[in-house]
N, C-alpha and C positions, 0 to 999 in steps of 0.2 A: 586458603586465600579469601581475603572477603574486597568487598567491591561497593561503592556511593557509586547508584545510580540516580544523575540529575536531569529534573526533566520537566519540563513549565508545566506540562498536565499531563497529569496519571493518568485520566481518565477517555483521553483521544485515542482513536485505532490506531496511530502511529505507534501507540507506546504497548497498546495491549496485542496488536499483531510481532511487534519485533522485539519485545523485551521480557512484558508479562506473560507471554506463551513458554516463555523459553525458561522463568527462573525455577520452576523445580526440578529440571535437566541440571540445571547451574549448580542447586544446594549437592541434587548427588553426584557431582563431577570436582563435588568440595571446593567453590563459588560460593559463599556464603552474601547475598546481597540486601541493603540497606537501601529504599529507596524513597528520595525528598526530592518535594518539588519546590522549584525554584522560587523562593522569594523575592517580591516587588523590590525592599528598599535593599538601596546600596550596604548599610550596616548588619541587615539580617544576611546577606548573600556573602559577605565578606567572614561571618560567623559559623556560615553554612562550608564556606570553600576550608578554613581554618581547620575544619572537625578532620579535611583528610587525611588529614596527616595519621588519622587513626587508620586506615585502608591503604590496602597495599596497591587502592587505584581507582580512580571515578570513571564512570563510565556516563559521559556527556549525551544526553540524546537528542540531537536536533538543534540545541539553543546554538544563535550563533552571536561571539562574543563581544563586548564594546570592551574598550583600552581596560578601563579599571579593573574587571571581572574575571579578563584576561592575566593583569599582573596576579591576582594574588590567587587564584588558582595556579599558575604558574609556583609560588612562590612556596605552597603546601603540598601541593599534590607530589607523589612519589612519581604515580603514573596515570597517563591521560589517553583515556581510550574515547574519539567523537564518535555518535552514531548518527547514518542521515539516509530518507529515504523520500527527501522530496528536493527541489530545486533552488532551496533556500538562498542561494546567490541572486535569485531574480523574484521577482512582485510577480505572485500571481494575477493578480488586477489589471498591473502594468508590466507584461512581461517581455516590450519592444521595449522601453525607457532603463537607461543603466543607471542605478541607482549604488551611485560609488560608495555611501555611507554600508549599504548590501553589500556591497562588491568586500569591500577593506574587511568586513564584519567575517564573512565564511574565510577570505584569506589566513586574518587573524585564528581562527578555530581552527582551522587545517594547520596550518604552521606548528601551532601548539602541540599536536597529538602529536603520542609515543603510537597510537596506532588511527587508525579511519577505515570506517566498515560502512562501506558506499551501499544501498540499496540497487544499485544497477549500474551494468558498465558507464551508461551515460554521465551520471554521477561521479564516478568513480574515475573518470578523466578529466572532469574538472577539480576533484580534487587533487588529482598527483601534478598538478601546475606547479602545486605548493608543498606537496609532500612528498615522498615516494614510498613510503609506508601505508598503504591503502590495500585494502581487501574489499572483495563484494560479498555480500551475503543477503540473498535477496528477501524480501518478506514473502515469508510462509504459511502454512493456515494445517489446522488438523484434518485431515483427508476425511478420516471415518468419522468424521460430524457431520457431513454431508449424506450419508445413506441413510436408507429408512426402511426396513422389515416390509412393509406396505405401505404404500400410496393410495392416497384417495382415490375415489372410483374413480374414472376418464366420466367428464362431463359436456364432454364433446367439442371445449373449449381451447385453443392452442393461445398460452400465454404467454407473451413477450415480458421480460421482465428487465428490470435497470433495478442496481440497487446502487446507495449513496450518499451522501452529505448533499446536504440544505448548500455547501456552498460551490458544487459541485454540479446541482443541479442544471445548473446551467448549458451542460454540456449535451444533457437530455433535448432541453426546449430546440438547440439546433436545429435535430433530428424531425421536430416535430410534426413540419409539413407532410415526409415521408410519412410518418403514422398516422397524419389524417387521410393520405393516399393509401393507405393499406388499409384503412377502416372502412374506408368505401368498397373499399372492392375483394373483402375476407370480411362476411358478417359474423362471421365466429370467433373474431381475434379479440382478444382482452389486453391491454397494456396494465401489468402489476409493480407499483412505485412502492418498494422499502426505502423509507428514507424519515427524515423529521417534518417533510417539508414535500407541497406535492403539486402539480399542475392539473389542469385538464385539457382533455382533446371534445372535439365535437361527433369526430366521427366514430368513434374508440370507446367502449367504455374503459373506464379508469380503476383498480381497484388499489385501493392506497392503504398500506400497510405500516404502523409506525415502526423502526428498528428495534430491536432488543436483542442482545447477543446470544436471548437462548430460544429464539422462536426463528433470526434471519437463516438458519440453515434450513428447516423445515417450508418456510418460504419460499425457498430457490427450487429445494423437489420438486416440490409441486408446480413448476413452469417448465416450458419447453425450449423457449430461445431466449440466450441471454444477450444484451443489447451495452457495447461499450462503446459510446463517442467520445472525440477526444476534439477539441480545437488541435492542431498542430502551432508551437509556438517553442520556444524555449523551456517555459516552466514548465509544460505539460510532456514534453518530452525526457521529463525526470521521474512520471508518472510510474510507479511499481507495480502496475498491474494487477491490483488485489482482486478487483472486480472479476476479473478475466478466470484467475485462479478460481476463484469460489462458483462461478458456473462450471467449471469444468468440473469441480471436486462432486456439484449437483449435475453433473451426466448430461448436459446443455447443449448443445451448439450455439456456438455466438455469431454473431458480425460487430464486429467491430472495426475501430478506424485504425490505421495500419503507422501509429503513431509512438516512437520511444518501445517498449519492451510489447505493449500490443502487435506490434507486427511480428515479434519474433511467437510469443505464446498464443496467439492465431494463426498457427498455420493454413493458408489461404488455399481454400479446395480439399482442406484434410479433419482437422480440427472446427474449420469454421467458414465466413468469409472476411474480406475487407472491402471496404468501404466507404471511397472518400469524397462524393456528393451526393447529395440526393436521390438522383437517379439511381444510382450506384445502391443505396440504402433501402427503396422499393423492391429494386431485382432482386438483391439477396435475401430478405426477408420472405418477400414472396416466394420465393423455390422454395427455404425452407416449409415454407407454410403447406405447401402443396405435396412436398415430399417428407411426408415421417417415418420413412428405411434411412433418407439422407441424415436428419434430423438424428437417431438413434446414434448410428453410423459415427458421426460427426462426436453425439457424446461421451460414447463409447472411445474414442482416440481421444478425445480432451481429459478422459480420466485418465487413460495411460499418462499423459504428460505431464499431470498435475501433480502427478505421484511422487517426483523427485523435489516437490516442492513441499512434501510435508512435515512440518513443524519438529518431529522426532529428528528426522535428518539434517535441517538448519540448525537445530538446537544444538547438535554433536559439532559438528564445525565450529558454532559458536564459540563451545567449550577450549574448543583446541586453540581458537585468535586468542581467547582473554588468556588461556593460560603461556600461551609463548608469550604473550605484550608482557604479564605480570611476572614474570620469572627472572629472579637476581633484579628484584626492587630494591630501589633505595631512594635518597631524600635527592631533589633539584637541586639543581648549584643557582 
């Protein structure tokens, strides 16, 4: 079997957590896949859908489609597998305002697929509106890239950490009053920002760390609480929870806000806490801060539950959708 996978940027964590993790499972599961990213003009995209006709099936990631790009991918492709792991029907900027040109766009893509592989149940019911061929498969991460033989010495510091996108950050600065209440009143606390993009506090020091995919696990070890806010809204309750996973797989306790799959993989009192003002964001951090049996305790249960989330196990599932969507292809009418 081989497979176009199309997808606006190769190089975003959407595509390298839920696609490029997963294609060397693909080639030995006999998945052979080709993967282009989507071009600007209408004539290179319409050149691009044409080629499918050489695969026995594209595999959509994310893009969602306007009338033209819709017809003539309709018109080549054998088979059409969407993938989606954010809220794409709604503006994350404006995510009270319904933006029908959005709206008609994800309907159009879901309508399309021979199959739809939702990143989360929430997802995954707004797509079967329009399809009922939909599956979840949530995004994954490699467990054992999180450990580490030794840890740097304890330097007596307990560090809070957030990791993120520049556009994303935003969700941190909420948060912020509480970490200048917590700076005050824990002169040992560090707040550590992996991200491209970074704030400061007054009462906190800040240590700012730029992303790189082969240093952010290394990163996360060496902290002790990890910190996941969430506005609550529409779009953010399409949120996958990546953050959440990756302190767990680095042996964390989190707090976070009890938003979309956050609440489900925080389990509150077991795994972590939740936390949805302020107040609420003081107390919980604080206990942890003061309790490092809780803290251990805490990370110790978030590794058990990350564990079904790792990349080898999403990847086999994988294998097993594309291969029933791809099986007795043939050309659209």
């Amino acid at each position: 079997m081989n497979l176009l996978v199309v997808t606006n940027n190769p190089t975003n964590a959407s595509f390298r957590q839920r696609i490029e993790a997963h294609l060397v499972t693909l080639h030995e599961n006999g998945i052979d896949c080709e993967v282009a990213k989507l071009p600007p003009g209408f004539l290179q995209r319409r050149k691009l859908f044409k080629r499918t006709d050489a695969f026995d099936g594209i595999f959509l990631h994310r893009k969602i489609l306007n009338l033209r790009d819709a017809f003539w991918l309709r018109r080549y492709s054998r088979k059409i597998i969407y993938d989606f792991d954010d809220a794409v029907m709604y503006s994350a900027k404006k995510p009270v305002s319904c933006c029908m040109s959005r709206q008609r766009r994800f309907r159009r893509s879901v309508e399309l697929a021979d199959l739809v592989i939702a990143g989360n149940p929430y997802l995954a019911e707004h797509a079967r509106k329009f399809n009922s061929r939909v599956k979840v498969l949530p995004t994954g991460l490699n467990t054992k890239a999180y450990t580490a033989e030794t840890k740097p010495e304890n330097d007596g510091k307990i560090r809070l950490v957030w990791i993120g996108s520049k556009s994303t950050l935003r969700y941190l600065t909420q948060i912020k009053p509480a970490l200048e209440e917590i700076g005050t009143c824990f002169n040992n606390t560090i707040l550590k920002i992996i991200c491209n993009n970074f704030i400061d506090l007054q009462n906190m020091s800040v240590e700012k760390h730029q992303w790189h995919k082969n240093s952010e696990a290394l990163d996360l070890i060496t902290c002790d609480i990890g910190l996941a806010p969430l506005a609550d809204d529409r779009f953010t309750r399409g949120k996958c929870g990546y953050k959440i996973l990756q302190y767990q797989a680095a042996g964390l306790a989190v707090v976070a806000s009890p938003v979309g799959v956050n609440a489900e993989y925080v389990q509150d009192g077991i795994t972590g806490f939740h936390a949805v003002d302020i107040p609420q964001w003081i107390d919980k951090i604080s206990e942890l801060i003061k309790n490092a049996e809780l803290r251990k305790k805490m990370g110790q249960e978030g590794n058990i539950h990350v564990q079904r989330f790792d990349s080898n196990i999403l990847a086999k599932q994988l294998v097993n959708m594309i291969k029933e969507c791809l099986k007795n292809t043939g050309h659209r009418m």
